[in-house]
C-alpha positions in Angstrom: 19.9 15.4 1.0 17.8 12.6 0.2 15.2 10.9 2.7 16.7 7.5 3.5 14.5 4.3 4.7 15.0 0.8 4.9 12.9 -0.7 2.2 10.2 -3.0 3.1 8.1 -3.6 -0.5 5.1 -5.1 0.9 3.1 -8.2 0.3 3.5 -9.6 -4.0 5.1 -6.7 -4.7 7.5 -9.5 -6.2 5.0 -12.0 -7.3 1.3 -11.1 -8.2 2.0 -7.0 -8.8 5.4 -7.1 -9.9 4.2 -3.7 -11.2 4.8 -2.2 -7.5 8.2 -3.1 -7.3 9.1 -2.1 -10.6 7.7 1.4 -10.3 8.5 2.1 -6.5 11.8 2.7 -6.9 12.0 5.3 -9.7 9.4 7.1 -8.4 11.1 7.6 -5.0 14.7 8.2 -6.9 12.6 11.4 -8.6 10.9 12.4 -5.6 14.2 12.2 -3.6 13.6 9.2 -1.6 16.8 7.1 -0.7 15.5 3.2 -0.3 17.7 0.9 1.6 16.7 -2.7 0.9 15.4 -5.0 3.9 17.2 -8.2 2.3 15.7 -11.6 4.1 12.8 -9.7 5.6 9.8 -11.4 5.6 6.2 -10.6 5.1 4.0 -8.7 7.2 1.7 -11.9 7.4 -1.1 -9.4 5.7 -3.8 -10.8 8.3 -3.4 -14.4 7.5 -0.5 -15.9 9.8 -1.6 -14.3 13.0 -4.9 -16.3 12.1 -2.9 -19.4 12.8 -0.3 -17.6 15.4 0.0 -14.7 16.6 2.7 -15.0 18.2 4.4 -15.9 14.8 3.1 -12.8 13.2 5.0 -10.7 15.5 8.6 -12.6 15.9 9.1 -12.4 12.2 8.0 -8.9 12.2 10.1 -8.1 15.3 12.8 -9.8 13.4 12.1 -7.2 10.4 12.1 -4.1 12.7 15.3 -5.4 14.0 16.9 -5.3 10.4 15.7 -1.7 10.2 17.2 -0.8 13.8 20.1 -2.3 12.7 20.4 -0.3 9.6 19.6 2.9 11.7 16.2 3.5 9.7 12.4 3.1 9.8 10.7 1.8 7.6 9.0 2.7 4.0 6.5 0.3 2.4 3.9 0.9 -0.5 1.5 -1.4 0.5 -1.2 0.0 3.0 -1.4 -3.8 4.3 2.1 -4.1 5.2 2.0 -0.6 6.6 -1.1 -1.8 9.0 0.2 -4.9 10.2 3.8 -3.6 11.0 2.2 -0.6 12.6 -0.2 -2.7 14.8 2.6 -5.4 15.7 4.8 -2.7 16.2 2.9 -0.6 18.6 2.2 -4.0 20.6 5.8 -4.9 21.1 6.4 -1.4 22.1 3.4 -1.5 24.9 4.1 -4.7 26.6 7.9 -5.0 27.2 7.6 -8.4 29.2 5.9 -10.1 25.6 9.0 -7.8 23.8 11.4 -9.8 26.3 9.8 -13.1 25.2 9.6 -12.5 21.4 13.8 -11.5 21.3 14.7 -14.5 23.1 13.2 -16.4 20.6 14.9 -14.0 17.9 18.5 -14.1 19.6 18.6 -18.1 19.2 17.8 -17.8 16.2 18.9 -15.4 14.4 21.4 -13.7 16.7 19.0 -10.3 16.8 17.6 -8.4 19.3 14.8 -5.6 18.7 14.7 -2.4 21.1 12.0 -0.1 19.8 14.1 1.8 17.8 12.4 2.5 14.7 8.9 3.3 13.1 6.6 2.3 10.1 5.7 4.6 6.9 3.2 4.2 3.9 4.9 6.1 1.4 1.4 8.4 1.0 2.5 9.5 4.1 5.8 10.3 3.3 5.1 12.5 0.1 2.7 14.6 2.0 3.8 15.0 5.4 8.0 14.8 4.5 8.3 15.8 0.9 5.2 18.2 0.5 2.8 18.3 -2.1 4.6 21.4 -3.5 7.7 19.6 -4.4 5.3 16.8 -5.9 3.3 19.0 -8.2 6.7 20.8 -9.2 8.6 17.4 -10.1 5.5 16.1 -12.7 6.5 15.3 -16.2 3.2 13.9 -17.4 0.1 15.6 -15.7 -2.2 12.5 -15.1 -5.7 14.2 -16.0 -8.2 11.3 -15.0 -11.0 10.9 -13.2 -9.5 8.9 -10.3 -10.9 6.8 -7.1 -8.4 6.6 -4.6 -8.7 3.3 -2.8 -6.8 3.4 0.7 -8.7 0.1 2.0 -8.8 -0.1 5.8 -5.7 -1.4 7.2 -3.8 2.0 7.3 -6.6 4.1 8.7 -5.8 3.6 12.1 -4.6 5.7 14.9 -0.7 6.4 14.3 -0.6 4.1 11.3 -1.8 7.2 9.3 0.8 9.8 9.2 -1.0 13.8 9.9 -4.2 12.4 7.8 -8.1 11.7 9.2 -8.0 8.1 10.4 -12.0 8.7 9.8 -11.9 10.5 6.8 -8.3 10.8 4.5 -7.7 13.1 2.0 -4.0 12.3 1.1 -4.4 10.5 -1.8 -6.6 12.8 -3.2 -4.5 15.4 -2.4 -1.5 13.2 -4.4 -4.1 12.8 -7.3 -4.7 16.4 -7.5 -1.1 17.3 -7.5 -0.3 15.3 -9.9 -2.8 16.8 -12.5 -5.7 14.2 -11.8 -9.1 15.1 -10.9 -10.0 12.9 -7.4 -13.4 11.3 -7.3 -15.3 11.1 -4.0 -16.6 8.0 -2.8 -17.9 6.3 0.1 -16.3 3.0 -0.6 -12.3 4.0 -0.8 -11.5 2.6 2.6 -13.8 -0.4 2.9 -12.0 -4.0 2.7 -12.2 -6.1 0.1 -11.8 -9.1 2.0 -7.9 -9.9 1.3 -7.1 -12.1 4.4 -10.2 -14.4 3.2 -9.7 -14.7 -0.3 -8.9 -18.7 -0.4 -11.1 -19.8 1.8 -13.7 -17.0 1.6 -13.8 -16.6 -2.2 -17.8 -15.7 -2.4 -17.3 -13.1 0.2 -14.6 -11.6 -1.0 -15.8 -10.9 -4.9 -18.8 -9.8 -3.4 -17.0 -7.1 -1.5 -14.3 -6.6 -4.4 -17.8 -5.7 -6.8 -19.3 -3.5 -4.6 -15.7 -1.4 -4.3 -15.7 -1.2 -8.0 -19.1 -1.0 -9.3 -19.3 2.1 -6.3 -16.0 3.8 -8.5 -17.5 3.7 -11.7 -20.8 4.6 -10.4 -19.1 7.9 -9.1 -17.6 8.9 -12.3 -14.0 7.3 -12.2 -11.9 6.0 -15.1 -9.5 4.8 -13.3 -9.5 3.3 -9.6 -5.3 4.2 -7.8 -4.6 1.8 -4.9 -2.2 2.3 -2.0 -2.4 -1.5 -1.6 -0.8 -3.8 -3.3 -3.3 -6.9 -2.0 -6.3 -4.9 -2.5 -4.7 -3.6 -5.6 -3.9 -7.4 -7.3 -7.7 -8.5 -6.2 -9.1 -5.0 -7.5 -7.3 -5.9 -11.0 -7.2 -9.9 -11.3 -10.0 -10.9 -9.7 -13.1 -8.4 -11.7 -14.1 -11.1 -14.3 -14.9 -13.6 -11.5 -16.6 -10.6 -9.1 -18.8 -9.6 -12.4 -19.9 -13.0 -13.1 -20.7 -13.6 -8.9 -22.5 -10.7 -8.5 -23.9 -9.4 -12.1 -22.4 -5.5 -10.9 -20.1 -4.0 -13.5 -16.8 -3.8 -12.6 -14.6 -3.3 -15.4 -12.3 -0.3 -14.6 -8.6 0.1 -15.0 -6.9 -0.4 -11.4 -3.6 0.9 -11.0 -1.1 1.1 -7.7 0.1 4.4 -6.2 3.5 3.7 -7.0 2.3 3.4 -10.8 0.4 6.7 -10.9 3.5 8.2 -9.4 6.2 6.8 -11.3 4.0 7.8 -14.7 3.6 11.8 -13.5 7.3 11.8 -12.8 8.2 10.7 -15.8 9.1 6.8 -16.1 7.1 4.5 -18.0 5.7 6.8 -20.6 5.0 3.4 -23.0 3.1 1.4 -19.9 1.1 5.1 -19.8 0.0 5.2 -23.2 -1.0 1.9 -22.7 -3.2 2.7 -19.7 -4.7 5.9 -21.6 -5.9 3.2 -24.2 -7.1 1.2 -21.3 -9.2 4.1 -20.0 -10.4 5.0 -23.5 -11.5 1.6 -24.4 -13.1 0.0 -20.8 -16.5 1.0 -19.2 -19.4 1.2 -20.2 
């Protein structure tokens, strides 16, 4: 019997990395992963609208969590950044039931919802290893992925409770996944540093100065190929490595690639997008 969760794509999964959502879901249909659209929900705010109001940040995430009660489900998300900001406004509306009381009045007038606590928040990392086993994940692969790969986790899941069974200090799941999945995991000191997401329109400098150092660090350390549990960090990973070279003179051309890609590749979708990223690997660097 499948795993069932409501659905919760994460932040330009359906804009900027269109890639995420068209490789989530038949990934989780091969790995035996049920997903249950969140239709209307909104997004996490990804560290930007709790900068003008907080209290905003966590009514339309209440509002989210009270589609998934309704539905019966917790949540599943892809992107690292929704998964830290749900768990964080989560865990606060759980620990202070008088601002709970506050936040579903404003959600009963209106939208005619009410959240109780009833459900929970998952990075889909976290699901493979701790729910469907690494076992099941290894025996499942169609197309052993055999590259030198930099997981990049970023920092917004690596947080007490937000991580699943892994080391909030030091994770090893998506190396694990990696090496399941036929690749060879790089280590590197850099895979859960920011790279400045929240920041990146009024902070551009900053954040392709932090963007350089994450991928100059990968190819130092021998990777072909950097695999992002983020879609944020992910999109300013990929789109954004011309302007970070030319800011910071660092050499940053690597292929970057989301989990959900590497996964749905190994399992057997996609085989023309992979030949295309084996060429990509071939040809890029130095």
């Amino acid at each position: 019997m499948p795993l069932k969760y409501a659905y919760h794509p994460g932040n330009v999964a359906h804009s900027s990395a269109t890639e995420v959502a068209q490789t989530m879901e038949p990934a989780a249909k091969s790995l035996g992963i049920e997903l249950i659209p969140l239709l209307g929900a909104t997004s996490c705010g990804a560290g930007i609208i709790r900068q003008a109001s907080r209290r905003l940040q966590l009514t339309l995430n209440a509002r989210t969590f009270a589609m998934a009660e309704e539905m019966g489900l917790d949540i599943i998300t892809p992107c690292a950044a929704t998964a830290g900001n749900l768990h964080e406004d989560l865990h606060t509306l759980k620990t202070n039931p008088n601002l709970l009381g506050e936040i579903n009045e404003v959600l009963e007038r209106t939208c005619g919802r009410q959240f109780n606590g009833d459900t929970n928040v998952h990075h889909l990392l976290h699901v493979i290893v701790d729910e469907i086993g690494l076992d099941k994940l290894e025996a499942a692969v169609l197309n052993p992925f055999n590259l030198d790969a930099a997981g990049f986790y970023g920092p917004n899941i690596q947080q007490d409770g937000a991580c699943g069974n892994d080391d909030v200090h030091d994770p090893t799941y998506l190396e694990q996944v990696i090496n399941a999945i036929g690749g060879n995991p790089v280590n590197w000191e850099s895979r859960t540093q920011s790279v400045g997401v929240p920041g990146l329109f009024s902070e551009e400098p900053t954040v392709l100065r932090q963007a350089a150092a994450v991928l100059s660090e990968a190819k130092h350390e021998g990777a072909k190929i950097i695999v992002s549990a983020c879609n944020l960090s992910h999109t300013v990973l990929d789109v954004y490595q011309g302007k970070a070279s030319q800011a910071t003179g660092l050499a940053t051309n690597i292929p970057v690639i989301h989990l959900t890609e590497m996964l749905a590749f190994a399992l057997g979708h996609h085989n023309d997008r992979l030949a295309q990223l084996r060429t990509r690997v071939a040809v890029i660097g130095d």
